[in-house]
N, C-alpha and C positions, 0 to 999 in steps of 0.2 A: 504494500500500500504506500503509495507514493506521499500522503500526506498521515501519514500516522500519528505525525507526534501533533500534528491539531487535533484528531481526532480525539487522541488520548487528552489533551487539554480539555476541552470542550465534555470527553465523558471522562473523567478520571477516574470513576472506577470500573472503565469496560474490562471485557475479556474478550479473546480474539480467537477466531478456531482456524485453522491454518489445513485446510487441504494440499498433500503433496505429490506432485509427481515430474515426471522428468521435463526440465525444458525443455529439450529437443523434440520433443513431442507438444508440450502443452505450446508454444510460439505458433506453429502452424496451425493447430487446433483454432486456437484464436484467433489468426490471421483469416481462415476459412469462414468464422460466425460473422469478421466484419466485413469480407466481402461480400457474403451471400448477402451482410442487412444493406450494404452501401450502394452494392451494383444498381440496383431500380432507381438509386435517385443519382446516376454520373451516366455520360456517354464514356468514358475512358476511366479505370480501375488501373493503377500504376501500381502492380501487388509484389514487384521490385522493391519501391517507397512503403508499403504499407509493413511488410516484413521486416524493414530495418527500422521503420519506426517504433514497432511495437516493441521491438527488441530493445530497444534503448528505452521504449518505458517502461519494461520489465526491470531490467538490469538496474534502474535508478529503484524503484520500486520495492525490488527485493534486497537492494542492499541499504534502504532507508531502514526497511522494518526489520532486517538483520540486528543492523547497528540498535536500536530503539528495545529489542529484545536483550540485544547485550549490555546494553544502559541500566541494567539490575532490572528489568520487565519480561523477564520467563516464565515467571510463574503466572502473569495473565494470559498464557497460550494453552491449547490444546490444537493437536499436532494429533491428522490421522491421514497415515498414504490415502491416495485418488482407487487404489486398486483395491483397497478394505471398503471404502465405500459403496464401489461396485458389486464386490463380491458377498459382502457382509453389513448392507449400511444399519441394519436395525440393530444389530452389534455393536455398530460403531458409534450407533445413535445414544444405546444406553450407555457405554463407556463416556460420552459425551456427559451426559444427564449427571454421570458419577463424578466426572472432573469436577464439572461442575459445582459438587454439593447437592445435587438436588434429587429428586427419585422419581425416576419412570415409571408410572402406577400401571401398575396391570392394564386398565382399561384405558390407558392414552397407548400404551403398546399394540394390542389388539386393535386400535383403529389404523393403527400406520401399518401390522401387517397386514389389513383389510381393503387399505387403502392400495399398498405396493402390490399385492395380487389383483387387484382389479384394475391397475393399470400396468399390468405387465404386456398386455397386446400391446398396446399402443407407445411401448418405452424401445427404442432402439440406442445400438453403440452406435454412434458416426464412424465414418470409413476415415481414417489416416489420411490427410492430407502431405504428402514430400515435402518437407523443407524448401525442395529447388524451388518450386511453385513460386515463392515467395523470396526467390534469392538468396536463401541461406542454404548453410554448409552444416548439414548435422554436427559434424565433429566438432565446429568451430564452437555451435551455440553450448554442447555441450563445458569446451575449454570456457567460454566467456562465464557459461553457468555455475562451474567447477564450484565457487565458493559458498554456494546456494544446494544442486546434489549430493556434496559429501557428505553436507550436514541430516541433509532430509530424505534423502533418494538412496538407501543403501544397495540397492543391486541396481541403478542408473537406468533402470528400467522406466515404463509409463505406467 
């Protein structure tokens, strides 16, 4: 989050929940959600420009809310991989609840698994979009990422 430390001004006692997974994956993901919103209102999508922009506002981004976490602010995060989510998010949801403090009652559980099976038709994975698409170099984002992966992406996987 690029403006964290207003944020945390402004709430001083939030808490933050931090989804993780590999950059070199999540850039182009991204880079894919703004072209598909942007294209209908441009005759000309420069997705050269839009992939090195967004990289640069990652990079500023994750290394604002790096530093802000290392300013003695760890203990207001909860930190769960992008791939627990997908795989296990009611899991991940109660672990959440627990970080928290606070307790998942039976009957709010049972609506969200009520709720995830009834829209399980209608929930797809998106297809992988290439780096190239977007002018980047896997390998590269990942080197640029490095500081951000090691910490949170232990098998640099997505």
């Amino acid at each position: 989050m690029a403006s964290i430390d207003a944020l945390a001004t402004v709430y001083g006692d939030a808490r933050f929940v931090m989804s993780h997974r590999d950059v070199a994956a999540v850039i182009p993901s991204l880079c894919a959600l703004k072209e598909a919103l942007t294209s209908p209102l441009t005759s000309h999508m420069d997705t050269t420009e839009l992939g090195r922009r967004e990289a640069d506002v990652w990079h500023e981004a994750l290394s604002r809310t790096l530093a802000f976490r290392d300013d003695g602010n760890e203990s207001r995060f909860f930190d769960v991989a992008f791939a627990r989510m997908q795989d296990s998010p009611l899991e991940a949801v109660a672990e959440l609840y627990a970080a928290m403090g606070d307790e998942l009652s039976a009957a709010a559980r049972l609506r969200m698994e009520q709720w995830w099976e009834a829209s399980s038709s209608s929930r797809q994975r998106s297809s992988a979009r290439a780096p190239a698409t977007y002018g980047l170099d896997e390998a590269a984002l990942r080197d640029r990422f490095g500081f951000y992966n090691r910490r949170f992406v232990a098998d640099g996987g997505g």
